[in-house]
N, C-alpha and C positions, 0 to 999 in steps of 0.2 A: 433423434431430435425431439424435442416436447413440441404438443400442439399449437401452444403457444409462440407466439413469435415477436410481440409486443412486449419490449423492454419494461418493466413493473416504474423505471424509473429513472435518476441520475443513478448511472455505475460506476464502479470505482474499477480503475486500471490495475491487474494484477498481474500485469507482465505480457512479453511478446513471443509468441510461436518462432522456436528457432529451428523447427526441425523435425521427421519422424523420427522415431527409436522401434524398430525390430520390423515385422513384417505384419503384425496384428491392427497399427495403425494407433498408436500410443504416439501422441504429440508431445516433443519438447518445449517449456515454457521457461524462459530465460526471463528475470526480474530484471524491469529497467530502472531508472531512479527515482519515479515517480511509484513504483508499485506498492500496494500496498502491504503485502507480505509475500513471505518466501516460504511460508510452514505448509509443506501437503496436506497436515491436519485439517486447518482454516479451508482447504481447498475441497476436500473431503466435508467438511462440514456444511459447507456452502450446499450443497448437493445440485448445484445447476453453476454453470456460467455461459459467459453471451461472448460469442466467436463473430464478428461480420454480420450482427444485428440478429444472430441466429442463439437459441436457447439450446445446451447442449445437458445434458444429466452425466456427472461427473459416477464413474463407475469405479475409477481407482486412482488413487493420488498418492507418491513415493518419490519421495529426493534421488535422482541419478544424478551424479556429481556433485554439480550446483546449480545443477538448476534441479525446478518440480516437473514427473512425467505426468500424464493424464491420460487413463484411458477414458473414452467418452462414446456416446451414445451414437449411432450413425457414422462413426469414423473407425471403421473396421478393416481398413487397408491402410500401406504405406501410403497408395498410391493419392488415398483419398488426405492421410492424416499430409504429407506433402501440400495439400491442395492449399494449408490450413499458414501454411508457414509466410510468417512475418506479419500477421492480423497478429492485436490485439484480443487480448482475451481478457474479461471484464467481469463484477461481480455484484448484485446485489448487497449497498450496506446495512440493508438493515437482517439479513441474514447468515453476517459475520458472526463468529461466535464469542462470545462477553469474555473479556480478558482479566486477570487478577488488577487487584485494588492498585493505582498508581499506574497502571502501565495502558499505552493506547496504540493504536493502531494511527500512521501519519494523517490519512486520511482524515483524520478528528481532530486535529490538532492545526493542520496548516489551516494558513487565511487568518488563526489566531490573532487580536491585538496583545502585543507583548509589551508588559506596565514594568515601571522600577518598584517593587516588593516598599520600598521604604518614602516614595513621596505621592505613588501612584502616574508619574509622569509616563508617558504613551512613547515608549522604546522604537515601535514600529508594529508590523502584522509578522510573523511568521510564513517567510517563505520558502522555505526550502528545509531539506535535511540529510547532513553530510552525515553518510554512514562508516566512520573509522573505527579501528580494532577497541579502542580503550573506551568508547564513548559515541554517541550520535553528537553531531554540531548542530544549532539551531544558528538558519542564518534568518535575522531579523530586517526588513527592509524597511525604512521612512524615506518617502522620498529620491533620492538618491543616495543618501547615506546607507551602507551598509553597517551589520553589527554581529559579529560570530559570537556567538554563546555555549561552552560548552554546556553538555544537556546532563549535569550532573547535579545530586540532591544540591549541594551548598549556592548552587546558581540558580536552578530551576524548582524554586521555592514550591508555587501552586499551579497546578493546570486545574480551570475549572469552566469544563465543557457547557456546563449551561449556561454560565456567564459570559461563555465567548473568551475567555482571557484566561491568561500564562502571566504568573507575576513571578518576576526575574528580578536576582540580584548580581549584577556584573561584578565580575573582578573590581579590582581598585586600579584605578588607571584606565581599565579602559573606553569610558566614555569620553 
């Protein structure tokens, strides 16, 4: 465990302890639909995450099935890495590591106002995002209305994180 015990901040959810794997004390981390990613890399590069308000130093991170394992600092038995299972495991954002041009992490994205690309009219905020094989869906919320978007270039024109806004062009029909 780091010295440290004081969250640096808002963290971002990176999935939930499903589990030991082996006898060394390597925790299973199963993504739920809020997490932010599923890449060991990003987990690995993090080089810390926060278990139960506790600061752990991530020592090895590798996809087993599908989910990510982790070994971690102080959790050197099954018995202990058991102890861990179904807590949240959480992440510093601003020690994510910077993603190619166009592409973000959801955590950056959702809460977004979502505008029509061609009159500027205010679609809704970005809340949620449905993860299927061909595409991500943007589900768009105002009020009560809902509004699914597929999350592909000809729809999802500009994301533009320091303006706050996602300028979207819906299909024809469906508004």
């Amino acid at each position: 465990m780091s010295s440290r015990q004081t969250a640096p901040g808002p963290l971002i959810g990176l999935g939930r302890i499903s589990g030991a794997q082996g006898i060394k004390g390597a925790v299973k981390v199963r993504a739920d639909a809020d997490a932010a990613t599923t890449d060991p890399e990003v987990f690995a590069a993090l080089g810390e995450v926060w278990i139960g308000g506790k600061s752990y130093r991530v020592l090895e991170a590798r996809r087993h099935k599908n989910q990510v394992l982790l070994c971690l600092t102080d959790v050197l038995s099954r018995s202990r890495a058991e102890e861990l299972a179904g807590l949240e495991v959480q992440g510093d954002p601003r020690r994510f590591p910077p993603l190619p041009e166009g592409e973000y992490y959801w955590f950056q994205v959702l809460g977004l106002a979502v505008v029509d690309a061609a009159d500027g009219t205010l679609l809704g905020h970005l809340e949620s995002i449905i993860s299927t094989p061909g595409h991500d869906v943007y589900v768009v919320r105002q009020g009560e209305q809902e509004l699914l978007l597929p999350a592909v270039e000809d729809v999802i024109i500009e994301i533009n994180l320091e303006e706050g806004v996602i300028k979207a062009s819906p299909p024809e029909g469906l508004l």
